[in-house]
Structures are given as structure tokens and as C-alpha cells.
C-alpha positions in Angstrom: 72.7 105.2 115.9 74.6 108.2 115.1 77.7 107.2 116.3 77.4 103.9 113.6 76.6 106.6 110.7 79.4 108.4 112.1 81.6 105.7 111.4 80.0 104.6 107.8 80.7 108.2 106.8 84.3 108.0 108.2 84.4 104.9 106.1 83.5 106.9 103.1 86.1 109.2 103.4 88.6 106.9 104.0 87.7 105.0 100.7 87.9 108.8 99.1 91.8 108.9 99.4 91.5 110.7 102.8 94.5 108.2 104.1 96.9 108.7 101.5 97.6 109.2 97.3 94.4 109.2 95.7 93.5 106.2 92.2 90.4 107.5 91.6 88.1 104.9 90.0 84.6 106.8 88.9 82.3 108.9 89.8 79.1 107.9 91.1 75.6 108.9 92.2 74.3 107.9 95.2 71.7 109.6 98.2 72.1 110.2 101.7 70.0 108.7 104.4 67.8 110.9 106.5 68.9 110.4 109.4 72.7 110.4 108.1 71.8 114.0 106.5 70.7 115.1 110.2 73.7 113.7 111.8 75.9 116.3 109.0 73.6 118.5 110.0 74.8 118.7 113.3 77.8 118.5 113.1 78.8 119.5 109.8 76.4 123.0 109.4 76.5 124.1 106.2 77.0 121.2 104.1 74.8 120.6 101.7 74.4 116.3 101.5 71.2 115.6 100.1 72.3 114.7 96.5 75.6 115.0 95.7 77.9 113.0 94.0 81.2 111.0 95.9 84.6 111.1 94.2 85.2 106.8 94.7 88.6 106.4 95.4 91.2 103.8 97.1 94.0 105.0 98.6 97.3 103.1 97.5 97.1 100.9 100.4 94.4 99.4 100.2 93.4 96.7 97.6 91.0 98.2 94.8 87.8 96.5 95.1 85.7 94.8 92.4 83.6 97.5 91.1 82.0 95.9 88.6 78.7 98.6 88.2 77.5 101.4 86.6 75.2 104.8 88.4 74.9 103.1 91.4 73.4 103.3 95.2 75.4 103.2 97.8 73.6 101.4 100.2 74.8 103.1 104.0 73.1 100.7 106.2 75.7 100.3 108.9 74.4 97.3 109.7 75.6 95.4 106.6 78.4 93.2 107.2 80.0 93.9 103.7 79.4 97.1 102.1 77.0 96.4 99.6 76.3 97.8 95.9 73.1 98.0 94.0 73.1 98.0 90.4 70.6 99.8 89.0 67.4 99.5 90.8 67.6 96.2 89.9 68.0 92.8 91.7 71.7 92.3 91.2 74.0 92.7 94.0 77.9 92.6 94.3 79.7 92.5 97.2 83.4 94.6 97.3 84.6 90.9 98.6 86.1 92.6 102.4 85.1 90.4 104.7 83.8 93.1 107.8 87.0 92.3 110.0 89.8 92.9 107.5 87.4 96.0 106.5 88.1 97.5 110.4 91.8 97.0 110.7 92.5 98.7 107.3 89.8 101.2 109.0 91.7 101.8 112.4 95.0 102.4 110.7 93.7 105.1 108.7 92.2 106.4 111.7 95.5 106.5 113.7 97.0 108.2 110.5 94.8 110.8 110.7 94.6 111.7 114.1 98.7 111.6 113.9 97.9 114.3 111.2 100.6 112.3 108.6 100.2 110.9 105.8 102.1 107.6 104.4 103.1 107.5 100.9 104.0 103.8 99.1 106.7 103.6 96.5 104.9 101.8 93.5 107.2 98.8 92.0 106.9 97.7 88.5 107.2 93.9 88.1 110.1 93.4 85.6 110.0 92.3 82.1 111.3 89.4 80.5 114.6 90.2 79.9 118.0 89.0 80.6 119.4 88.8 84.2 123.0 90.3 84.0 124.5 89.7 87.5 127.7 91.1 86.4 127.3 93.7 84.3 130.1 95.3 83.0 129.8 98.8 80.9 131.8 97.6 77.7 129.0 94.6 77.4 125.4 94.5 76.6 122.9 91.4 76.9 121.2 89.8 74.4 118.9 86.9 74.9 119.4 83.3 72.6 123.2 81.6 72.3 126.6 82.8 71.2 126.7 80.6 68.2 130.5 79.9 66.6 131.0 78.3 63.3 134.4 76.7 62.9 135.5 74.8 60.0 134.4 70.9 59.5 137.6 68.6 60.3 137.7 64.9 60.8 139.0 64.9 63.7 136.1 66.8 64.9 138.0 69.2 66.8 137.6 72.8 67.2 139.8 75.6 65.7 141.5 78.3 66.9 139.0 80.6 65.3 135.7 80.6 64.2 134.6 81.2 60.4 131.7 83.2 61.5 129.8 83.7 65.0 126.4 85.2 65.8 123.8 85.8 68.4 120.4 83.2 68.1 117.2 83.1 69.9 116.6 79.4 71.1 114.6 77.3 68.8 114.8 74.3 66.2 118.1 74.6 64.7 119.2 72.6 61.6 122.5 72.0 59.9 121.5 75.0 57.3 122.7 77.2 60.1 125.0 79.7 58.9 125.8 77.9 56.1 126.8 80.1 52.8 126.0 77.2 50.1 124.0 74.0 49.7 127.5 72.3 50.7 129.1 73.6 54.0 129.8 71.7 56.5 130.7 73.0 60.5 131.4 72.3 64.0 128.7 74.2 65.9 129.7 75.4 69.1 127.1 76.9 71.6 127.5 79.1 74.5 124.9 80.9 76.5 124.4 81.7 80.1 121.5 80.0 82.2 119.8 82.0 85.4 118.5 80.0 87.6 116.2 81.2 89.7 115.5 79.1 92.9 117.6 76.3 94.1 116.9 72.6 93.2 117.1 69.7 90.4 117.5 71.0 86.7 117.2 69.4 83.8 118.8 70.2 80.1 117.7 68.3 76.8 117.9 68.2 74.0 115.9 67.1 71.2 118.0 65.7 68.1 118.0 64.4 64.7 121.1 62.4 63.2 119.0 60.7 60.4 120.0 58.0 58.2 123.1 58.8 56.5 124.2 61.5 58.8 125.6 60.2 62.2 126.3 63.3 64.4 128.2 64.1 67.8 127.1 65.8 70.8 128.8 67.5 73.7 126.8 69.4 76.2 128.3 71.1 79.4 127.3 73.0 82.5 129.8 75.5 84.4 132.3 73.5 82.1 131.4 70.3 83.1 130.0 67.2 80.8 126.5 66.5 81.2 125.8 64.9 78.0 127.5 62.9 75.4 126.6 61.5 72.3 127.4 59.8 68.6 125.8 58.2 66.1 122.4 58.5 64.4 119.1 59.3 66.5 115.4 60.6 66.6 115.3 61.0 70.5 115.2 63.6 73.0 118.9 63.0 74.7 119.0 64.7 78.3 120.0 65.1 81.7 119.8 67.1 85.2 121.8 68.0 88.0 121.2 70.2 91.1 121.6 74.0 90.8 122.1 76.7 93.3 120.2 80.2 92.1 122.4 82.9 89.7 124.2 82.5 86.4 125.3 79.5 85.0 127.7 78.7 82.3 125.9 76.6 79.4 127.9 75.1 76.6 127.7 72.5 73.8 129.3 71.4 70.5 127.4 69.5 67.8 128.7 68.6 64.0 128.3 65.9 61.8 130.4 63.1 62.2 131.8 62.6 58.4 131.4 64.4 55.3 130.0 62.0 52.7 126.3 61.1 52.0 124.4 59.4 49.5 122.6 62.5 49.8 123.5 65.2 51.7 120.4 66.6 53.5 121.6 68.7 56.6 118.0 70.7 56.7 116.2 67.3 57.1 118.5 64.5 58.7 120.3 67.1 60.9 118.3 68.9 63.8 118.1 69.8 67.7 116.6 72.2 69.8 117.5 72.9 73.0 115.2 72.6 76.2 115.2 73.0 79.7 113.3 71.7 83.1 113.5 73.5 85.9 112.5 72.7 89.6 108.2 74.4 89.2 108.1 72.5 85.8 106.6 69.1 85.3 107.9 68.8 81.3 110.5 70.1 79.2 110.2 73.2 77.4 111.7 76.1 75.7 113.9 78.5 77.1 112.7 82.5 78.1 114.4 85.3 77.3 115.3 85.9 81.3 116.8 82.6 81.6 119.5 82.0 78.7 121.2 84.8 77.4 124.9 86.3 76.1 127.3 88.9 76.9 129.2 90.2 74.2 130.9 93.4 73.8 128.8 96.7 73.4 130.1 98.0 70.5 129.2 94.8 68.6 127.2 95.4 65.8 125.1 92.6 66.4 121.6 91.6 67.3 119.8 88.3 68.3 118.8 86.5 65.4 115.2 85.2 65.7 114.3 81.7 64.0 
């Protein structure tokens, strides 16, 4: 019987950090059994056990329980197959959840740690935020998230310039031909560049959801790693897209969109003239937005320039 006490107050030190970098949780009350208090007795003279209070703690290896309680009784009784808690007095019981076996493996490497006298530290990892993958960084460049947006001067031929009028850094979202614009008036050839990180391999997807209303026939180009995915002209309300297998890394994302002529009955580029980008990838069942780890921009460092938010 004492040898079972013996190894219920191993336990307890164990849970107390004994095996490596204490988290200590709280501070709670409980009493020693009887027969337990002998057992110190013996072989621990001196030590006073008869109401004392246990520092609870988990060392870093091992899961933290559910402690979901507050001046608590420890209930020893080796012969529980879970270690038990009693709220209270009361009726209420919670289990810590270990199921006995995974309770004595986690048990018997501790023991073999201490009886080889050395103690195991783990490196704690911090899951990383939601920012922009940069696979090559380079220390002249800094990474924003959104699209490289260029505005280059409206032509009929619907070609682009040699230079842009203006050029900026946006976060994805519902753009409209008001983008950039200086007056009621302008007109431009929108061209978008971002880069896409793909995360696992498989079947991708890219939309984009578009508005060439009455009066205001528009054309679309959209490109991955420089090659066409989707083309389109004329007036729509639809959602125009298309997919294509992807290895994991950084992928080149591209497309030009402008109005196709420049006279209207009535010009109305915030209403008759919209898209937003959108993207599938292989864990997804619909099309959504983009986050601001998976599409973002390099541009040089000493650019004084931020992403603009919608």
C-alpha cells in the first residue's frame, strides 16, 4: 500500500515542475491522507505534511491540464484511474482528461530523468503572425501586404506606357474606377502586381468578381508566373475566374483592367466600374479574400510608402 502512495506522491512532485522548467498554475489547499502522512514519516523525518499547501505546476512537457476549480481536494486515492478533483465539498467532479496509461509513460520518463540526475529544457516556439512570407528577402526591400497598383494614362489602344502616372501599395478589397483618380474625370489603365504564397501543393483558383455596367464595357487580363489565366471584354456583373495547379512558394500574380472607351452618357466609374479580387486555394470549398500572408509586394525600403487600406 505504501509503495502505491509512494508512487502518487512521486506523481505529485512530478506535476510540481520536479522534471523540468516550472508554469506554475495556482496554489491550492488540499490534506494528506493518514496513512500517506505515516509513509513521510518514515521516510521523510522531519517533514511536516499534515496541512500544507502544493505549489501546482506542469512542467513544459507535459500538456497543462483542465483546471477548471477553485480551493480544492486533491483526492490521493491511488486507486483512481484518473486523478480526480473535487470542487468544493460539493458534488461536482472534473477529471484532468489523462487517460491512466498516457499518465505512466509521461510518469516513467520523468523518472528516468531524474534518476540520470539531468534535466531537459524545451525551446518554446511562437506560432507566427499573419504577415508576409518573403522567400527572398533582400536588405534594400521591405514587404508590405495588398498589390503594387500602377496608374498609366487612358489610350485607345488600351496599351500600357512606359511609365506610370502614379503607383501605390493597396490592401485587397473592392476596387472601383475612382481609384487614384485626381478628378470626377480621369480615366486609367490599372495594372496590378502582387506576389501569391502558396502554401501546400495542389489546384488553385483566382477570380475575380467584376462590374462593366451599362455604358462602360471594360477589359481584363489576369496572369500567373506571367502566364494568361483570364481574359476578358465587354460589359458584365459576374464573377470571371479560373484555376490551375500550384507547387508551394511565391508566385508571381498580375492583371491589367481599364475601361474600354472614353465616352458615356454618363460617366459613372464608382458605380458601373468594379472588381475585387479572390482566391481558392486547395483546404477551401469557396472563394474568398486574400490574407495578408498570402499576397503581398516588395518594393524598395527607402520608399516612403505604406499599404493603403480600403
Amino acid at each position: 500500500m505504501f509503495a502505491s502512495y509512494s508512487m502518487s506522491f512521486l506523481f505529485l512532485f512530478l506535476l510540481a515542475g520536479q522534471g523540468g522548467e516550472e508554469s506554475t498554475l495556482r496554489n491550492y489547499e488540499y490534506e494528506i491522507p493518514a496513512a500517506l502522512q505515516a509513509w513521510v514519516k518514515e521516510h521523510a523525518p522531519g517533514t511536516n505534511l499534515r496541512t500544507t499547501r502544493i505549489k501546482l505546476a506542469v512542467a513544459r512537457n507535459i500538456p497543462r491540464p483542465d483546471l477548471r476549480f477553485r480551493n480544492s481536494t486533491i483526492d490521493l486515492n491511488p486507486a483512481n484511474p484518473l486523478v480526480m478533483v473535487q470542487a468544493g465539498g460539493g458534488s461536482e467532479v472534473y477529471e484532468l482528461r489523462k487517460e491512466n496509461e498516457e499518465l505512466k509513460a509521461r510518469l516513467d520518463r520523468l523518472e528516468k530523468l531524474l534518476e540520470g540526475g539531468s534535466k531537459t529544457t524545451t525551446t518554446t516556439t511562437t506560432e507566427p503572425a499573419n504577415e508576409p512570407v518573403n522567400e527572398t528577402a533582400h536588405p534594400d526591400m521591405k514587404t508590405l501586404p495588398g498589390w503594387l497598383v500602377e496608374l498609366h494614362p487612358w489610350r485607345k489602344d488600351l496599351q500600357l506606357s512606359a511609365d506610370a502616372k502614379r503607383t501605390m501599395v493597396v490592401e485587397n478589397c473592392e476596387f472601383t474606377g475612382t481609384l487614384g483618380a485626381t478628378n470626377d474625370t480621369e480615366m486609367s489603365i490599372y495594372r496590378f502586381q502582387g506576389v501569391f504564397h502558396a502554401k501546400d501543393p495542389g489546384r488553385y483558383a483566382f477570380a475575380i468578381d467584376t462590374t462593366c455596367g451599362f455604358g462602360h464595357s471594360c477589359q481584363l487580363s489576369y496572369s500567373v508566373d506571367n502566364n494568361e489565366l483570364i481574359r476578358f471584354s465587354g460589359e458584365t456583373e459576374t464573377q470571371l475566374m479560373e484555376g490551375l495547379p500550384l507547387e508551394p512558394g511565391n508566385h508571381k500574380l498580375s492583371f491589367v483592367i481599364t475601361l474600354q472607351k472614353n465616352f458615356f452618357l454618363k460617366y459613372s466609374p464608382g458605380q458601373q466600374f468594379k472588381w475585387k479580387p479572390m482566391v481558392k486555394v486547395p483546404s477551401d470549398l469557396n472563394f474568398r479574400d486574400f490574407t495578408p500572408d498570402e499576397l503581398f509586394v516588395q518594393i524598395p525600403r527607402n520608399a516612403n510608402m505604406g499599404s493603403r487600406r480600403c
